[in-house]
C-alpha positions as CSV (number, residue, x, y, z in Angstrom):
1,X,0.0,0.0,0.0
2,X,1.2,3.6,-0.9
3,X,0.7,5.9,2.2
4,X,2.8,8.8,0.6
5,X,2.0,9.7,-2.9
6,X,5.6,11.1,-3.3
7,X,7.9,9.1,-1.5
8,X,9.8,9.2,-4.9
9,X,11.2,12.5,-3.9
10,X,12.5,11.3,-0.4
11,X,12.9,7.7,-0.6
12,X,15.9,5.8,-2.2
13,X,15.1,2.9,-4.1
14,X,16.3,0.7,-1.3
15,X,14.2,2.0,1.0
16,X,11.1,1.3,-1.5
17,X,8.3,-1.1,-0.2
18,X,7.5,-3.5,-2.9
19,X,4.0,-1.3,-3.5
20,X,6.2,1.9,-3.9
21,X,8.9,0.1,-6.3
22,X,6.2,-1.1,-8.5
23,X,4.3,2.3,-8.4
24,X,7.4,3.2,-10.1
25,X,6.4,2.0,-13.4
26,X,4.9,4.3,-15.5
27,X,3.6,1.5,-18.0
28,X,5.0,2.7,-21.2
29,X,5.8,-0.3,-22.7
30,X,9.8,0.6,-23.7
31,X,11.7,-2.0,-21.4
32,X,9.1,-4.5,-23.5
33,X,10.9,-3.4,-26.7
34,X,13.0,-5.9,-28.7
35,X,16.9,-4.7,-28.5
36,X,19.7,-5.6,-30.8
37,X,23.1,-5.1,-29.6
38,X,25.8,-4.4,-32.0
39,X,28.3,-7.6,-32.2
40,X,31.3,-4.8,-33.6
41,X,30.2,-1.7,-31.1
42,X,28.5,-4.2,-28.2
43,X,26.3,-0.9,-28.6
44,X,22.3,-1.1,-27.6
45,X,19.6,-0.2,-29.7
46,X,15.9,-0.1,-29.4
47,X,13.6,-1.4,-32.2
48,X,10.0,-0.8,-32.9
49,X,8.9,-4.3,-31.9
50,X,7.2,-5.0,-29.0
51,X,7.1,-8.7,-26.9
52,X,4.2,-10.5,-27.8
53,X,2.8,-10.5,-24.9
54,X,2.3,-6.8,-24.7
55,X,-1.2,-4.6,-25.2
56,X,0.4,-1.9,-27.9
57,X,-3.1,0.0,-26.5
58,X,-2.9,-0.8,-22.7
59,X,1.5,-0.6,-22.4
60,X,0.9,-3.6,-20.5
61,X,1.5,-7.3,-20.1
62,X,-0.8,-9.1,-21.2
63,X,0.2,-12.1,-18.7
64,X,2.3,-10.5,-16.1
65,X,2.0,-13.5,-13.7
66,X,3.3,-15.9,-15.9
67,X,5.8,-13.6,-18.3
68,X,9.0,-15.6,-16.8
69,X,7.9,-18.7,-18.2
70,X,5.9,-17.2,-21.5
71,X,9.1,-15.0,-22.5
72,X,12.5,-16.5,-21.8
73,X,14.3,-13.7,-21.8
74,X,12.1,-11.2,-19.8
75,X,13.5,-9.7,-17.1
76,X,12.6,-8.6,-13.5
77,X,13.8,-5.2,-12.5
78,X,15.2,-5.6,-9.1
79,X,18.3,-3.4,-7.3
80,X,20.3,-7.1,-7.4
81,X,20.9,-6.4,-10.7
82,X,21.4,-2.8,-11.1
83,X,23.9,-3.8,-14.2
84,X,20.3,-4.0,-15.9
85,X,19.3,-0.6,-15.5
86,X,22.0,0.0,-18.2
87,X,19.4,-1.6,-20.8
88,X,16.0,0.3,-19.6
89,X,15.2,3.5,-21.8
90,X,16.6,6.9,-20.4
91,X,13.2,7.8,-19.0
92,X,12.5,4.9,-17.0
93,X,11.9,5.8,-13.0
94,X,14.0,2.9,-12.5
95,X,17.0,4.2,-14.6
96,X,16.4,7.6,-13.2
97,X,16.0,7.4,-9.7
98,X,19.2,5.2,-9.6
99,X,21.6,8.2,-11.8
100,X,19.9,10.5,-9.4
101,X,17.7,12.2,-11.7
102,X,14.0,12.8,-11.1
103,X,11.0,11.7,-12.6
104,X,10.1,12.9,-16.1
105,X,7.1,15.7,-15.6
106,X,4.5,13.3,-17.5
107,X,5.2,9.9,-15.3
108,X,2.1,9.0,-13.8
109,X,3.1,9.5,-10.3
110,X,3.1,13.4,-11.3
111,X,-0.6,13.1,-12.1
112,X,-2.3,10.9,-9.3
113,X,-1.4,7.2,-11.6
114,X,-3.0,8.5,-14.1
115,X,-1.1,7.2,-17.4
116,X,-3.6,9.4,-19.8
117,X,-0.9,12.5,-20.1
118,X,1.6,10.2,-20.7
119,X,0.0,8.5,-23.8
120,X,-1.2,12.1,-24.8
121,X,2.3,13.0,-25.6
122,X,3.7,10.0,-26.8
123,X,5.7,9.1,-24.2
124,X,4.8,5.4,-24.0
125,X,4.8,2.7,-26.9
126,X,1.1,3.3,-27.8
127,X,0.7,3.7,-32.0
128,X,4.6,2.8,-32.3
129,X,5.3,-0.9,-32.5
130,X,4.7,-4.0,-34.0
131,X,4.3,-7.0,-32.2
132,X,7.3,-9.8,-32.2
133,X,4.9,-12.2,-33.7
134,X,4.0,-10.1,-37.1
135,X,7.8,-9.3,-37.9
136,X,9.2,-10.5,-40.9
137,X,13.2,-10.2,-41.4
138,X,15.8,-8.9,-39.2
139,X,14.8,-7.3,-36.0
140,X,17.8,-4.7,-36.7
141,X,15.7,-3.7,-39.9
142,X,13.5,-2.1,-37.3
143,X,15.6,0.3,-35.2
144,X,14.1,3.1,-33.5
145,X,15.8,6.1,-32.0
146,X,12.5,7.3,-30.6
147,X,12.7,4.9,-27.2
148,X,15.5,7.3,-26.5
149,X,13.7,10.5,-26.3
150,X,12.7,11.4,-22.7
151,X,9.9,13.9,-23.5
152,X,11.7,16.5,-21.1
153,X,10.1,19.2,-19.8
């Protein structure tokens, strides 16, 4: 349960209940994105191609309880593995929090949970992707540079 709507902004992430860390979330949809990581540059990049078992309207999993054993490579964002964070897109509360940087002006926490402003400027995957299951070719046909922006304000 959340008794302080913004313990973000006096709370470290190790001092997070587990209701506050996944409040964190904003539900865009990014970390669900397909990456391709160049074998020359070991450089990431984001494509437009979302895991199948994400709602492109929602930014959610479609099976979140049983995503482990649906997706093998999903991963759980915990502090154990802060190495992670590395791959999350540069507007993710988890990323952020951890460099010491605050939460974007549209994350949901900002507006009482409520993900509508977020959508509204395009900060989440809504309209962008395709789902893993309809792609045809090389995933690193489909690179996007827009994961990367962090709709500042």
């Amino acid at each position: 349960m959340i008794s302080d709507p913004t313990f973000w902004q006096h709370k470290t992430l190790e001092q997070m209940n587990d209701s506050e860390w996944e409040a964190l979330c904003d539900g865009c949809g990014k970390c669900c994105l397909a990456k391709v990581i160049d074998d020359d540059t070991d450089e990431l990049y984001f494509t437009d191609i979302n895991c199948q078992l994400l709602d492109q309207q929602s930014c959610q999993c479609s099976d979140y309880a049983n995503r482990f054993t649906k997706v093998s490579d999903c991963v759980k964002i915990t502090l154990n593995d802060r190495e992670s964070f590395q791959w999350l897109p540069p507007s993710c509360a988890y990323r952020r929090l951890d460099e010491g940087r605050a939460l974007p002006f549209w994350h949901p926490l900002r507006h009482n949970g409520d993900k509508t402003f977020m959508h509204s400027i395009g900060a989440s995957i809504r309209g962008k992707t395709i789902s893993e299951t309809a792609v045809s070719g090389e995933f690193q046909d489909f690179i996007a540079y827009w994961p990367l922006d962090e709709c500042e304000d």
